[in-house]
GUPAMI-781037 format. One record per atom (N, C-alpha, C): residue in one letter; x, y, z. Coordinates in steps of 0.2 Angstrom, whole numbers, plus 5000, padded with zeros to 4 digits. Atoms other than C-alpha are relative to their C-alpha. Layout:
# GUPAMI-781037
AXYZ...
# end
This chain:
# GUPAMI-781037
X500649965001X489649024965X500050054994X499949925007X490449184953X500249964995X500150015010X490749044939X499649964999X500550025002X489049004937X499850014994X500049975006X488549014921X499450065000X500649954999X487449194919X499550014996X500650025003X485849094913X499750005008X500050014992X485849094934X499550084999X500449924999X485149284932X499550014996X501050025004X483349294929X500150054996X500049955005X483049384912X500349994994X499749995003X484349324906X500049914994X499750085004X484249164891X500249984997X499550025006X485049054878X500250074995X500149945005X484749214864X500650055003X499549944996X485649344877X500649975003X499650024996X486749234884X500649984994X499349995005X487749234866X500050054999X500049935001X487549394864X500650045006X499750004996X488449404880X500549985000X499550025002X489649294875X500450044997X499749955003X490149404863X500450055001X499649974996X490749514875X500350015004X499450054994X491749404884X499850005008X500649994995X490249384898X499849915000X500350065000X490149194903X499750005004X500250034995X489949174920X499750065007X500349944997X489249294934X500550045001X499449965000X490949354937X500150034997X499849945006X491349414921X499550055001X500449945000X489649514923X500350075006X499849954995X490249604939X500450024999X499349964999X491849644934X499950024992X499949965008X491149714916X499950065004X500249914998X491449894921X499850054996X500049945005X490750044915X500450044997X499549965003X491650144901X500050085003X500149924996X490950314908X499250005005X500549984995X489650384920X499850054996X500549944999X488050514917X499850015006X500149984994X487950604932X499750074996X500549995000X486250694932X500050055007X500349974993X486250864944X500050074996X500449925003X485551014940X500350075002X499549915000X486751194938X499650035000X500249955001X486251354938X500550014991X499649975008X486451414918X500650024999X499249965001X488051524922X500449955000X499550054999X488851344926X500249954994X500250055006X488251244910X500750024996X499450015006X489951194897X499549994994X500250005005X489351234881X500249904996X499950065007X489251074867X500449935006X500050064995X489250974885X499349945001X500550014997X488050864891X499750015006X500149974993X487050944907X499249995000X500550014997X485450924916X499650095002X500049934999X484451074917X499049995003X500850035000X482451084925X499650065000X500549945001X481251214921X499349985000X500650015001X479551254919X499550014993X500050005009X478551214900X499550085002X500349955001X478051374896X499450014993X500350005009X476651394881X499749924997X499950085003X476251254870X500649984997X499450055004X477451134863X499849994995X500350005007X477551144845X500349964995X499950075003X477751004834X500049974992X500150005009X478350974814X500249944998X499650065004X478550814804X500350044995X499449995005X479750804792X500249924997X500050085003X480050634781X499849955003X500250084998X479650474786X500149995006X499950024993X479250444803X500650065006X499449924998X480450614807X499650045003X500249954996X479850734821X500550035004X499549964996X480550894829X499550025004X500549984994X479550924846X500550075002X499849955000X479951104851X499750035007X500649974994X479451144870X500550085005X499549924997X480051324879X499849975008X500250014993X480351304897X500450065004X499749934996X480651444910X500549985009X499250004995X482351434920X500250045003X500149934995X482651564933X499750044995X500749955002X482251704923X500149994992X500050015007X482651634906X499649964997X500550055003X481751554892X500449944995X499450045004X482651384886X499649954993X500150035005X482351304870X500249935001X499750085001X482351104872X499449974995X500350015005X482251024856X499849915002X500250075001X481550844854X500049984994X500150015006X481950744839X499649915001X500750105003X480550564833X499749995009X500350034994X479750594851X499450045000X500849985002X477950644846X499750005005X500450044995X477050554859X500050055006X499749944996X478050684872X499450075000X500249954999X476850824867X499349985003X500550004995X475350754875X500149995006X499750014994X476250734890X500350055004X499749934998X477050894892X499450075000X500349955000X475851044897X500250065004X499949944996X475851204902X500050015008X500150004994X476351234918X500649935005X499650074998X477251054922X500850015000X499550005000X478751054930X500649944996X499750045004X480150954919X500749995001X499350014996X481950884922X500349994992X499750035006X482950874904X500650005001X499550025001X484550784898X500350014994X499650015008X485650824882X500550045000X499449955000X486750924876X500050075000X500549934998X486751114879X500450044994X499649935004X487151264866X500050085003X500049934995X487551414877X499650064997X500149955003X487351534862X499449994998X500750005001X485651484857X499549985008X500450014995X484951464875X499749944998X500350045001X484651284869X500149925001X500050054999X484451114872X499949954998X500150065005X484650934861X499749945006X500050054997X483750814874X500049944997X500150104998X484050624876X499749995005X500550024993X483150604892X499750055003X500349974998X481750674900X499449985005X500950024993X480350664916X499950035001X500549964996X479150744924X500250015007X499950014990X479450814941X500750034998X499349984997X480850874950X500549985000X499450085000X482650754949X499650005006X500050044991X482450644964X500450005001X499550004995X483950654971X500750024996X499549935004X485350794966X500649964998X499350045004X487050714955X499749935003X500050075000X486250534953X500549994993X499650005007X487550454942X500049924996X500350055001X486950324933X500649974994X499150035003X488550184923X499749994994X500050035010X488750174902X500449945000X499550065003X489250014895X500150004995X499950025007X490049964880X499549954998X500450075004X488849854872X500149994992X499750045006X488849714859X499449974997X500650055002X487249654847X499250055003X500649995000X485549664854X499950035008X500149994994X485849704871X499950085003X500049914999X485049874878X500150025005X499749954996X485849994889X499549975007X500449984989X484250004905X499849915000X500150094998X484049784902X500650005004X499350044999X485949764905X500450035007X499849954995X486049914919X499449925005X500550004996X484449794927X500449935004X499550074997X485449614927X500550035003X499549984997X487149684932X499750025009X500349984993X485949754948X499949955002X500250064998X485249594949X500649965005X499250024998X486949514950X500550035008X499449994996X487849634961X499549985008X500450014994X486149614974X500049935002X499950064998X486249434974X500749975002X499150015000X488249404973X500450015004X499549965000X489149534978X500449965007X499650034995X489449434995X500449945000X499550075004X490449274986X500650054999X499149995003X491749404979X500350035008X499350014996X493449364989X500450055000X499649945002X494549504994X500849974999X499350045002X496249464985X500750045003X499349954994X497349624996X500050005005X499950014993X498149595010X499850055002X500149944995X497649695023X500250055003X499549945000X499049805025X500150054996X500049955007X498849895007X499350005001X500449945000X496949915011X500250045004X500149954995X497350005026X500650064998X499549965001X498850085020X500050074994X500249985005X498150145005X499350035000X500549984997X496550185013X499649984994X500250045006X495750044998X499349975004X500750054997X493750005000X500149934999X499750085000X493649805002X499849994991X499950015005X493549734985X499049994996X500750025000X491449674986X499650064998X500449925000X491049854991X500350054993X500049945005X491949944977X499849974994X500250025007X491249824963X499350024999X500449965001X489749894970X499950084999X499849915001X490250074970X500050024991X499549985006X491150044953X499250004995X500850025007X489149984943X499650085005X500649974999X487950094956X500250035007X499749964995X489050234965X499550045002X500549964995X487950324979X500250094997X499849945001X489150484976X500750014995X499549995004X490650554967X500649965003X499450024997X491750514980X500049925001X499950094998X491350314983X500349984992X499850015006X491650304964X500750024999X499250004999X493250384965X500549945004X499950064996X493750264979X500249944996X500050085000X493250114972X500449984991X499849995006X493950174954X500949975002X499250004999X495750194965X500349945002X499950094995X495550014974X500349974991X500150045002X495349954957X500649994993X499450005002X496850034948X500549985002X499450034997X497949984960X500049924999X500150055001X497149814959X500449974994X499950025009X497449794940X500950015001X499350015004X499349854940X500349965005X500050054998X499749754955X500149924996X500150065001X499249594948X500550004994X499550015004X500149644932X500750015002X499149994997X501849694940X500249935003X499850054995X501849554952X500149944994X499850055003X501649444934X500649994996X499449985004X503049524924X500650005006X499650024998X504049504940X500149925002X499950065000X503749334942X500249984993X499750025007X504249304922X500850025000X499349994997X505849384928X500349955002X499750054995X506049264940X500249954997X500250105003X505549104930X500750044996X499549995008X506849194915X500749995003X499449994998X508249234927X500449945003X499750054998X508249064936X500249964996X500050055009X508148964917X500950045000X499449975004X509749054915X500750015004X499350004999X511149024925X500750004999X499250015005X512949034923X500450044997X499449965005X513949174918X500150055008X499849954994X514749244936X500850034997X499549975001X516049364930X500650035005X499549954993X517649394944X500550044997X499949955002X518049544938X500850055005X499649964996X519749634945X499950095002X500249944998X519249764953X500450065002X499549935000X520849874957X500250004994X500050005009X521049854937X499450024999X500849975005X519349924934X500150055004X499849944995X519750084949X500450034995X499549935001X521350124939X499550014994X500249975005X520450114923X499750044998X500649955001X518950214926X500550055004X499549954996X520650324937X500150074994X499649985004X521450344922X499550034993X500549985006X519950404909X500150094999X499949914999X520050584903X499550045001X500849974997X518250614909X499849985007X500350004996X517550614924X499349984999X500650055000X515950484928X499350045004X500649964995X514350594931X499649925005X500450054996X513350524945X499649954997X500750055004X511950444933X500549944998X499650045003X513350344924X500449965007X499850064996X514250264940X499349975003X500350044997X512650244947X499749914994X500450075004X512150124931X500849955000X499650035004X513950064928X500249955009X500150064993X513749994949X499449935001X500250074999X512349894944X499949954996X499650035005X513049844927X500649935002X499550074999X514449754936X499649975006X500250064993X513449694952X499649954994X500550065003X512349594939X500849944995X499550045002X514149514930X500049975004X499950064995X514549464947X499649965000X500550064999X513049364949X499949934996X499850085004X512849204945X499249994995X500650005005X511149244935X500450024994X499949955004X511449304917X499650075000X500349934999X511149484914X499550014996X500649955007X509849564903X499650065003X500249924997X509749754907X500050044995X500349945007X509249894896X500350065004X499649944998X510350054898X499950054995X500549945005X509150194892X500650095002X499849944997X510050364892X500050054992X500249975005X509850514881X500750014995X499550035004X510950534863X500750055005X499649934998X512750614871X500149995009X499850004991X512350554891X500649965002X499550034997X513850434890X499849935003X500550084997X512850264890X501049964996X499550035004X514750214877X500649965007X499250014996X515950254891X499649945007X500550064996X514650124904X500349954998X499850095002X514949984892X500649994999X499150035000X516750004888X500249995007X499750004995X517050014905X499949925003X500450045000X515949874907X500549934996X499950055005X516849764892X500650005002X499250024996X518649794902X499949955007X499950064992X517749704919X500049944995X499850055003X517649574907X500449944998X499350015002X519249564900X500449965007X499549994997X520149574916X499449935004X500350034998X518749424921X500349924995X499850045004X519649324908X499849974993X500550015005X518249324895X500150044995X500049975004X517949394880X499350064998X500749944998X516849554876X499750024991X500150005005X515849584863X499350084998X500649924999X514849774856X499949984991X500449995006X513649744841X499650074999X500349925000X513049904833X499649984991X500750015003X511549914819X500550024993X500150025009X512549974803X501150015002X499650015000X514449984797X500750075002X499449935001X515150164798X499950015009X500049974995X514550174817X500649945002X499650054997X515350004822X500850024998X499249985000X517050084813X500250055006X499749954995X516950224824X499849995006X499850024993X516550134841X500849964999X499350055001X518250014835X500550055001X499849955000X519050184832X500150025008X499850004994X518750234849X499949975005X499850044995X518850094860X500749974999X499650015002X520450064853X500650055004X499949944996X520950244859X500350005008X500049994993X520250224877X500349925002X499450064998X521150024877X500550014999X499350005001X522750054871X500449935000X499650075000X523849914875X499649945005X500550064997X522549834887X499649964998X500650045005X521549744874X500250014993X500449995006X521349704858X499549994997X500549995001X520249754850X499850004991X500150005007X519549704833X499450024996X500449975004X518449744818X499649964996X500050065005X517349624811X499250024996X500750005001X515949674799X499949964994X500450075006X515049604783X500650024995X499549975004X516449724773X500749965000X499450024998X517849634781X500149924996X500250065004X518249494768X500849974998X499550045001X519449364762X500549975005X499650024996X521049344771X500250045008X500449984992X520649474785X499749985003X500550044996X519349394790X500349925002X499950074998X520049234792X500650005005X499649984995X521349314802X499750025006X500449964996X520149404812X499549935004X500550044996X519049254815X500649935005X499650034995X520549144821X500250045006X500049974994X520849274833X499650015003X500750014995X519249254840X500049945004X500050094995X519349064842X500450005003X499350034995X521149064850X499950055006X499949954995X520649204863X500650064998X499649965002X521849324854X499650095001X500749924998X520449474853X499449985004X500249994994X519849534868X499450005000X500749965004X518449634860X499950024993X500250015006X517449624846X499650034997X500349945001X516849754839X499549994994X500250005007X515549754822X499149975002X500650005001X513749724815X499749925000X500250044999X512749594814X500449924997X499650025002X514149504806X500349965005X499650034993X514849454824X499449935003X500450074997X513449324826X499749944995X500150045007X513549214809X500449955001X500050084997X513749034809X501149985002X499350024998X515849034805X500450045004X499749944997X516049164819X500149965009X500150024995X516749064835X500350015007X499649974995X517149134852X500349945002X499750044996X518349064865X499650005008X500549984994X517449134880X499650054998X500549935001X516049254877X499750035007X500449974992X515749344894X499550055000X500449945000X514849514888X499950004994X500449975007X513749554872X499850075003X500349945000X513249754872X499850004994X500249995006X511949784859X499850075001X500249934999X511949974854X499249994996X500649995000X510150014851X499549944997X500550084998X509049874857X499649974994X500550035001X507649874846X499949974992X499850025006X508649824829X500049955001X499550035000X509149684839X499649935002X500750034997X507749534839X500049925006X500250084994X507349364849X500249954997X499650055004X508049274835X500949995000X499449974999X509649344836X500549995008X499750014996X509949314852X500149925001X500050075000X509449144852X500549964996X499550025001X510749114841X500649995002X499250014997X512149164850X499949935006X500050054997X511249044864X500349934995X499950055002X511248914852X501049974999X498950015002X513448944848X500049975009X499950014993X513248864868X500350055003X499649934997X513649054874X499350015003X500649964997X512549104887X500350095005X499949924998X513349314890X499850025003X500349964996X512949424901X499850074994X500149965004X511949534889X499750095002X500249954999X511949734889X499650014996X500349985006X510649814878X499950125002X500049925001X510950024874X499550034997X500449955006X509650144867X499950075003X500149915001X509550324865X499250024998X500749965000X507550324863X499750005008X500349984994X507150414879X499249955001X500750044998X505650274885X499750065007X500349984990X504550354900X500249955005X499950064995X504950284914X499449955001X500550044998X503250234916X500049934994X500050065007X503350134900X500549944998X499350065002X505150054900X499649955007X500150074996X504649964918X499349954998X500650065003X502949904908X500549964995X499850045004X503549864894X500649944999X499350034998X505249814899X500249955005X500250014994X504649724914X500549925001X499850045000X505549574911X500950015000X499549975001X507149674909X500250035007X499449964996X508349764922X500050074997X499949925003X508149964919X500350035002X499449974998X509750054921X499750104995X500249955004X509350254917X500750065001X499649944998X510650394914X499650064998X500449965001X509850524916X500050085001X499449944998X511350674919X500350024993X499749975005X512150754905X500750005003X499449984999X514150764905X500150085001X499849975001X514950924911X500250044994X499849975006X515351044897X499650014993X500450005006X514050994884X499450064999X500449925000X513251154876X499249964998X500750035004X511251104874X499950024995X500149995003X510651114858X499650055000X500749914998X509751304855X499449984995X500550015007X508151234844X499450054997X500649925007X506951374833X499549984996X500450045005X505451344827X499850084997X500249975007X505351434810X499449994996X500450015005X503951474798X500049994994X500050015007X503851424780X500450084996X499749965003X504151604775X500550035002X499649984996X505551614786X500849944996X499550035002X506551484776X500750024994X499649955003X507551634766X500650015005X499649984995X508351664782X500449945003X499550064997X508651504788X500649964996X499450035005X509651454771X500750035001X499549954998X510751624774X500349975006X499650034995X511051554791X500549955001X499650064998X511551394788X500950014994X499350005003X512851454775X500450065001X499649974993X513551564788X500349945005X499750044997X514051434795X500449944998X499450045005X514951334783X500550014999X499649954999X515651484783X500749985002X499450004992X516551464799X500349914998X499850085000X516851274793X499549955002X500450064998X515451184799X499649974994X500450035005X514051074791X499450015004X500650004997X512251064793X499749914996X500350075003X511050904791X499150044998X500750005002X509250944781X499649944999X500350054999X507950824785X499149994996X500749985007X506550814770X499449975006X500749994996X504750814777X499849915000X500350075000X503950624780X499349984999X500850005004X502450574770X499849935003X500050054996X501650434781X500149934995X500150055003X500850324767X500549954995X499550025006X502350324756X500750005000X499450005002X504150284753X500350034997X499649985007X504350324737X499950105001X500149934997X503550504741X500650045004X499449984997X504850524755X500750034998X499349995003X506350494744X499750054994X500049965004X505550614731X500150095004X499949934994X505450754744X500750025001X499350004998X507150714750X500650054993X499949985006X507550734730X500050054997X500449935002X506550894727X500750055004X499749964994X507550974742X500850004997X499350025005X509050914736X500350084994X499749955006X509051004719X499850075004X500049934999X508551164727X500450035004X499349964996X509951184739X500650004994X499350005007X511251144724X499850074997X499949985004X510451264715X500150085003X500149944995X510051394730X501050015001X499249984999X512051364736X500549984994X499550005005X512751354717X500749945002X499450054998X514551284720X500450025007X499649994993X514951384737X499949945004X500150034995X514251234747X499949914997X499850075003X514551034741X499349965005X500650024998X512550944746X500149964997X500250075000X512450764748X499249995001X500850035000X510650644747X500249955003X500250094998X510350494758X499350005002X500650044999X508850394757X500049945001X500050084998X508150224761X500249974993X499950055004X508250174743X500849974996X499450015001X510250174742X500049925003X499850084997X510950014743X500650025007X499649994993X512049994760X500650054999X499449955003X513650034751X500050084997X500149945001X513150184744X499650045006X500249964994X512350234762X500650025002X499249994998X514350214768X500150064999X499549945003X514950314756X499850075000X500249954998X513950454757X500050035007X499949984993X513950464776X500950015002X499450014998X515850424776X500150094995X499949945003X515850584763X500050075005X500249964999X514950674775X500550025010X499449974995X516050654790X500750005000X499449975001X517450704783X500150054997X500349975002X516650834778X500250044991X500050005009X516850814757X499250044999X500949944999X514850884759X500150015005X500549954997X514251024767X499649995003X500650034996X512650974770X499749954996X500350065002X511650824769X499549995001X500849995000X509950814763X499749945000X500150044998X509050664771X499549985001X500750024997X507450564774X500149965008X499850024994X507450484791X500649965003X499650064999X508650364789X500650025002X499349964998X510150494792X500149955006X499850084994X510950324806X500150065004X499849994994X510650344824X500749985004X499350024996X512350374832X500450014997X499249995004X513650424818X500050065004X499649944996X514750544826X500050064994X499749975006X515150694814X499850075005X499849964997X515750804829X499950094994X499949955005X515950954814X499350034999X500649985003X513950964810X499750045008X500449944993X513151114820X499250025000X500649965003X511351134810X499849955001X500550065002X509951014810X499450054998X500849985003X508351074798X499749965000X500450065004X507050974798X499450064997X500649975003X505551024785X499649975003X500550054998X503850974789X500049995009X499650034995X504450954808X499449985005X500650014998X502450954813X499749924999X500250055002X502350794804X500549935003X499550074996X503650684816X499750005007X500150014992X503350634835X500550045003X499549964998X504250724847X500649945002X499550065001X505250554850X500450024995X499549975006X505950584834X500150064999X499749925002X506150764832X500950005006X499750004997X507250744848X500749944998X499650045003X508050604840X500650024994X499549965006X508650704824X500450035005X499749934997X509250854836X500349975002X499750064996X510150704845X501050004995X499350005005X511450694827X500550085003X499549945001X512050884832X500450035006X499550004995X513050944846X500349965005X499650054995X514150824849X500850024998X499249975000X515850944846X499850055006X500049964996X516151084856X499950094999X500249955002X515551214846X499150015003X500850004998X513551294850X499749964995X500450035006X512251194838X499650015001X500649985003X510651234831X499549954996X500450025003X509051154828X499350044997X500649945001X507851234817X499449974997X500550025000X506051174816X499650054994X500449955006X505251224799X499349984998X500550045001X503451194802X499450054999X500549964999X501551294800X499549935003X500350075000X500651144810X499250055001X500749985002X498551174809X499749985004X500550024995X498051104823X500449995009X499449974992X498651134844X500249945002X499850044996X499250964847X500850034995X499349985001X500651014834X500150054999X499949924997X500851184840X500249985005X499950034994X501051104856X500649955000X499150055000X502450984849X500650074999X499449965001X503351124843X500250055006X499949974994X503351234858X500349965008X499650034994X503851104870X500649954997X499350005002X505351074859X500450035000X499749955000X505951224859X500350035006X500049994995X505751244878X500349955003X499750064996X506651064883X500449954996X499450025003X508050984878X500149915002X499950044995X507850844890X499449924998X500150035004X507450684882X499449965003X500450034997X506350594897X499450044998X500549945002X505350744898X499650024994X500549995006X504850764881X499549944999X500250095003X504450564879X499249995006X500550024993X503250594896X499550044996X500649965005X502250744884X499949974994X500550035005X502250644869X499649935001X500050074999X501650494878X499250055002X500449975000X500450624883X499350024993X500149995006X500050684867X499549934996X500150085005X500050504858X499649945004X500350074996X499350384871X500549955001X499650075004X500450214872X500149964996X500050035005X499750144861X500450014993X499649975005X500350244847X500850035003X499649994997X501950284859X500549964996X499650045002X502550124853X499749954994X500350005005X501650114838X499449945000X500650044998X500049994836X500349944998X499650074998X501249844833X500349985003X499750034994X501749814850X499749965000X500650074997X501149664854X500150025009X500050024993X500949624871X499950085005X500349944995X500549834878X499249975003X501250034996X499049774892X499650055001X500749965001X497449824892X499849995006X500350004995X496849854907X499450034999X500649975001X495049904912X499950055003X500549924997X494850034923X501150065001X499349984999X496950074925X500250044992X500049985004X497750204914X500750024999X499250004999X499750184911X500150085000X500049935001X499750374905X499950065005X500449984994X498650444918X500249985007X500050054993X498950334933X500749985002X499350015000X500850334933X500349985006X499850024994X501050354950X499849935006X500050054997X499950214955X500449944997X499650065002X500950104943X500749995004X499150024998X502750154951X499649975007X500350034995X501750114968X500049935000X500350085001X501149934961X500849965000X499650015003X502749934955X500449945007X499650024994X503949934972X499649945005X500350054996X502549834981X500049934999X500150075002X502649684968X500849985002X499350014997X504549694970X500349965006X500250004994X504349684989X499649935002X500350084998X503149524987X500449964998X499550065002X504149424977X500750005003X499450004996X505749484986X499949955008X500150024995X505149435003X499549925000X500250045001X504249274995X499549985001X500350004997X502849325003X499149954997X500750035005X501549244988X500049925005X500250074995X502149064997X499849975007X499650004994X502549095013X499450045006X500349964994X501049215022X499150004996X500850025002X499149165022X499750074996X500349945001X498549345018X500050004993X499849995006X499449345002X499449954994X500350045003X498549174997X499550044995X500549965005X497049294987X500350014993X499649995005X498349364976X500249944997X499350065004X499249184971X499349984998X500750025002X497549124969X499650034993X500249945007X497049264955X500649994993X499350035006X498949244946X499849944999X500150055003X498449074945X499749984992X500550005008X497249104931X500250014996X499649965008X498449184919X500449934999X499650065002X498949034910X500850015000X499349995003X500649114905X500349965009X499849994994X500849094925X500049925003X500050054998X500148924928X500549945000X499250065000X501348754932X500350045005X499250044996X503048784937X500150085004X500049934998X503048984944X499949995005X500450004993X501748974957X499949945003X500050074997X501948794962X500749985006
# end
């Protein structure tokens, strides 16, 4: 009956039925389930209550005449006073003429618009004679497209839900509505078009959010499923009184966060699925000592382990220290794009004979002449260098690894289980013992006298600092002239007391090394930078991070930068040099100053920014839902979240009549159809 075509609803024909097309309106279904974008709820305050440059309803009595001016062509401002308790309010009327023979003295009146407090006045868009009929009526706005007008498309949709509404099937079991206290599905679509009061609206608003993230979790855990089952074959048996003494024997103790992730790191080896888990932790929580611990079950599993990292100076300094914490239990090798001639041919023979353990190096580790003996474990440090091509290759070397993926950009939780939803999400989410927080300062422009003096105090004492040039959105070339500019003026600000390096994007690679290698060994002082300063180089010795401009980066990023500095055991200093102009960047800068804590920030700028712009507007694939609001609604999504887990776990979609609604609805989504739900 709801996929009739909605030529079925009188009023409605050929002409508006494209028109409807258009947005994405075929069948009567679609009409019921186009929701309103907002509501006008129509109830009449007392004056003290009215939000200035709001829309409110207010009703008086017209006092005088109504007085009435043209102006250009077919342009009228109707002018009528109306007496409100004991006030006299100005509502103005713009091209509505006809009104003043309609309006007289003495006639009570009900108007709608916007209110200006200070002018006791009012810009109507609607108006009647008479009293409201019935106190907060709240009448639904649609987004429309074409010809179609707002009180037509309000009359069909009425039509629709009076005739219809009985056809729509409830797709919730009956234990999540009662548990959730959810109106049935029929009744809140009529709620959601033509709510009685505030509260059934809220209701059928809550039925409908839960509905939406439901459907989509239970579909990103079935893509799981289909991915996980596609992929068998890599059970790792791992020695486990050899991985006890290892982790025994470390010269750190395993914060809670880190054994809880490094427990379900090897329970997913054990398994006879391959892995593919994401292990989010902030820069410094000790996501390294996870994977190395991780790349020794391997070992001692007989396989071979493998840690790809984005550029060349980071991959020397994991080789550096995995080598440290192996000692004589592994070998461990180095294999980048720099490693040439007859090393390399050394190195790659030790790959094929099973001679190295672990393989350390950049994207170089997965090139055509590079051939493992057993590959058990791939870790990619910071996932989202690391694309679907890339992996597919090493599938293609007939290697199917259990793969870890590392990153240091704090996702929200609410974001990583969308976005990531096909993924395993491991969080550390604990700090190591002994790590001083970074103290961060936000400075003014005329304050950068002082903060130069500060930073060569401390060069003083032997440190370094890192200056990070201001970020120009549209431009590259821009960026690297900033960086440029800043540049000469510290060399000339610290003469020859202080040795100032440049990195930008337009150095060639080699010349990115050599400057960063300059710089943690500290040859330069400080180093003037556009963003590209690499996430992850160690240089234990830098205590300062400036960024200029610091209003013009996300809090993601600013959090990011600060991430390069206290990683020795000295205090370090982040100093924000910014004059921002408007309160959202007033509000980045004060909730950086105040919080250290990398989730926490990513949960305010997620705030701030919306998701979309979270994860920039070239995500593919963030869903759109219609009435559900990721940002907003967080808690019904972990909600949907454990419920879909819990379907799929207990197999309840094939196995329990109740369910049947839901299997029914996932069937539509093509990505789902065939082999999943059959």
């Amino acid at each position: 009956m709801l996929q009739q075509s909605v030529l079925q609803v009188s009023g409605i024909g050929e002409k508006m039925k494209e028109s409807l097309e258009n947005m994405g309106i075929y069948t009567i279904e679609d009409l019921l389930f186009y929701f309103p974008f907002r509501y006008d709820v129509h109830e009449v305050k007392p004056l003290t209550e009215l939000v200035h440059n709001e829309k409110e309803t207010i009703e008086g009595e017209v006092i005088g005449e109504p007085s009435l001016t043209f102006y250009g062509r077919k342009k009228s401002r109707l002018m009528v006073t109306l007496q409100v308790e004991q006030f006299a309010v100005k509502a103005v009327m713009f091209n509505r003429a006809f009104a003043k023979k309609q309006l007289n003295p003495g006639d009570t009146v009900t108007v709608t618009g916007k209110w200006d407090q200070h002018r006791l006045q009012i810009t109507v868009s609607q108006y009647k004679k008479g009293k409201i009929k019935s106190q907060g009526t709240i009448d639904p706005v649609y987004s429309l497209k074409g010809d179609v007008k707002l009180a037509t498309f309000r009359k069909w949709v009425h039509q629709a839900v009076n005739q219809y509404h009985s056809y729509i099937e409830e797709i919730l079991p009956n234990e999540y509505l009662e548990q959730y206290k959810l109106p049935a599905r029929d009744q809140a679509v009529q709620s959601m078009h033509f709510p009685e009061d505030r509260r059934m609206l809220k209701h059928a608003k809550r039925r409908f959010i839960y509905e939406e993230f439901l459907l989509f979790q239970l579909k990103m855990q079935l893509l799981r499923k289909m991915k996980r089952e596609s992929s068998l074959g890599n059970e790792q048996e791992y020695d486990r009184d050899a991985l006890a003494s290892f982790i025994e024997n470390l010269p750190f103790t395993l914060t809670g966060a880190q054994q809880k992730a490094l427990k379900e790191v090897l329970h997913d080896m054990k398994s006879h699925y391959r892995m593919n888990r994401l292990l989010q932790g902030d820069v410094g929580s000790g996501k390294t000592a996870v994977a190395a611990i991780a790349l020794y079950g391997t070992i001692t599993a007989g396989k071979q382990g493998a840690l790809m990292v984005p550029t060349e100076i980071l991959a020397e300094q994991h080789h550096e220290s995995l080598q440290e914490m192996f000692g004589e239990k592994a070998n461990v090798v180095l294999l980048t794009g720099s490693t040439k001639g007859k090393r390399r041919r050394e190195i790659l023979d030790q790959i094929e004979q099973h001679e190295a353990n672990i393989i350390v190096g950049t994207h170089a580790l997965i090139q055509d002449d590079v051939q493992y003996s057993d590959l058990g474990l791939v870790v990619v440090d910071e996932q989202h260098r690391f694309g679907v091509n890339q992996r597919r290759t090493l599938r293609d070397k007939g290697l199917a690894p259990d793969v870890l993926f590392m990153t240091a950009t704090p996702i929200p939780r609410t974001l990583a289980i969308t976005a990531f939803g096909d993924m395993d999400v491991s969080v550390i989410d604990e700090m190591p013992a002994g790590r001083k927080p970074v103290e961060t300062y936000w400075a003014k422009d005329h304050m950068l006298d002082r903060v130069l003096t500060f930073i060569q105090d401390e060069v003083d004492k032997g440190h370094q600092a890192y200056v990070i040039a201001p970020l120009i959105e549209e431009s590259d070339k821009l960026d690297i002239q900033n960086a440029v500019d800043i540049h000469m003026q510290l060399q000339q600000y610290f003469s020859d007391s202080v040795k100032v390096g440049l990195m930008h994007g337009r150095l060639s690679v080699d010349e990115k090394e050599e400057v960063m290698k300059q710089f943690a060994e500290n040859e330069t002082q400080v180093l003037v930078s556009t963003t590209v300063v690499e996430v992850g180089v160690n240089v234990p010795n830098a205590t300062i991070m400036l960024i200029y401009d610091a209003e013009r980066f996300g809090l993601s990023q600013l959090h990011q930068l600060r991430g390069r500095v206290g990683r020795g055991s000295s205090q370090s200093y982040c100093i924000l040099l910014a004059d921002p102009k408007n309160d959202v960047g007033k509000e980045r800068m004060r909730v950086m100053t105040e919080t250290t804590d990398g989730f926490e920030l990513s949960e305010h700028d997620l705030q701030l920014r919306g998701p979309g712009d979270f994860f920039g507007t070239k995500q593919s694939g963030m869903p759109v839902f219609k009435v559900a609001d990721m940002v907003h609604d967080y808690r019904a999504l972990e909600t949907a979240r454990n419920d879909a887990q819990t379907i799929i776990m207990n197999g309840s979609l094939d196995n329990d009549e109740e369910y049947k609604g839901l299997k029914e609805e996932l069937r539509k989504d093509p990505v789902l159809q065939g082999e999943v739900l059959d």
